[in-house]
Residue, then its C-alpha position, 0 to 999 in steps of 0.5 A: x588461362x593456361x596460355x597466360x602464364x608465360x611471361x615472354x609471350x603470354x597471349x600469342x598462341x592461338x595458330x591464327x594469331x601467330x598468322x595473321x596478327x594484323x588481322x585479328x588487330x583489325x577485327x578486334x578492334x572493329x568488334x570492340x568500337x562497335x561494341x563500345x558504341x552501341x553500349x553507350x548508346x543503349x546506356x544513354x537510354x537507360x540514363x534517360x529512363x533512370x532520370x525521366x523515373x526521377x523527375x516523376x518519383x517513380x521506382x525503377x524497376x529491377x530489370x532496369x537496374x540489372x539491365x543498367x548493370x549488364x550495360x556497364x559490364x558490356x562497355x567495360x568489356x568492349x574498352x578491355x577487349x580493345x585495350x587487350x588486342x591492341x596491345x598484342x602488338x606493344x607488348x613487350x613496351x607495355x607489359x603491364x597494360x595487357x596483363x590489367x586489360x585481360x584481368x578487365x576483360x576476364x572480369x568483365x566476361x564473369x560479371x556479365x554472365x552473372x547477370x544475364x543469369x540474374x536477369x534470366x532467373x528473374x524473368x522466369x520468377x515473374x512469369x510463375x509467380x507475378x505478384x512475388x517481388x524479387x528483393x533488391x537486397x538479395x540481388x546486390x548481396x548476390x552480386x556483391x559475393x559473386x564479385x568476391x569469388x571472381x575477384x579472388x580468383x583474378x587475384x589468385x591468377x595474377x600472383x600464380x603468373x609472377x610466381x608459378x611455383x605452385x602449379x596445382x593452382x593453376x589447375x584449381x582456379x580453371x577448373x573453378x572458373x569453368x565451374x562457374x561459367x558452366x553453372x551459370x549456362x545451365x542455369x540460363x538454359x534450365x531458366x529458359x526453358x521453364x519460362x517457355x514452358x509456362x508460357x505456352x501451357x498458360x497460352x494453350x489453357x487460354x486458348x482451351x477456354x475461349x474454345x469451349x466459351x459460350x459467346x453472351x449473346x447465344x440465345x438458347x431457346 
């Protein structure tokens, strides 16, 4: 966040940018369309599941919820993003829509890390253990923390850009931020991998089994 607290030009400093604004518009913007559709495509589907679940009094499952929430989060950052990269170019009539589409997007980069962790660790909690039920309420009062610590550091940034008089701060909340992101990919990856593992071992000791398995017709006489 570093390149966002200059208030004449905030966000153009990538050498890309500078070289080719209208190609970084246009790709952007594709990126972004394509990304706001296909979004809510797949978030019509799961409003579909969510209400066929309804009409026949079945529970939703929690990978739906937190898929359902990935989805959202995922539209969100599609609209933000295309928000953002367009108004590169009307910047300096519209200040304000840039600096509240990169608050979005930013947002939007951190909720949907946290749950693709969640729904990660999850994966893997079920895989270990099957009958264990993850606690709805332990997801939301996770997500709803996690949301207070984001929230707080967007909130820090934004009155860090209109009043850079403390410059440690700026360094405190990158470094927090990168903290966070970088906790959540290792937990990502540490989850992976321990769900791989299980399931080759569980793969391997089936196979073993049915190696050394007598069939049921063998007469033995």
């Amino acid at each position: 966040m570093d390149e966002m607290t200059s208030t004449s030009t905030p966000y153009r400093t990538t050498p890309y940018q500078n070289s080719s604004p209208e190609v970084t518009l246009v790709l952007s913007a594709i990126i972004a369309a394509l990304g706001t559709v296909t979004n809510i495509l797949s978030l019509s589907f799961f409003i579909m599941t969510i209400r066929a679940n309804t009409l026949t009094r079945n529970k939703d499952s929690l990978t739906t919820k937190l898929f359902v929430a990935l989805n959202v989060f995922d539209l969100l950052l599609s609209i933000s993003a295309l928000l953002f990269f367009t108004s590169l170019e009307i910047h300096d009539k519209f200040p304000s829509l840039q600096e509240a589409s990169y608050v979005m997007f930013v947002l939007s980069v951190f909720v949907t890390s946290f749950l693709t962790c969640l729904l990660t660790v999850a994966r893997t909690i079920s895989l270990k253990f099957p009958f264990h039920v993850v606690s709805w309420f332990s997801i939301k009062l996770s997500m709803v923390l996690y949301s207070v610590i984001v929230i707080a550091l967007l909130s820090i940034w934004v009155y860090h850009r209109h009043n850079p008089s403390v410059p440690t701060l700026r360094t405190v909340v990158n470094l927090t931020r990168f903290l966070i992101l970088a906790g959540l990919f290792i937990v990502v990856l540490l989850s992976n991998m321990f769900a791989m593992t299980s399931l080759f071992l569980t793969k391997f000791r089936t196979q073993k089994r049915k190696k050394y398995r007598l069939p049921l017709c063998v007469d033995t006489t």
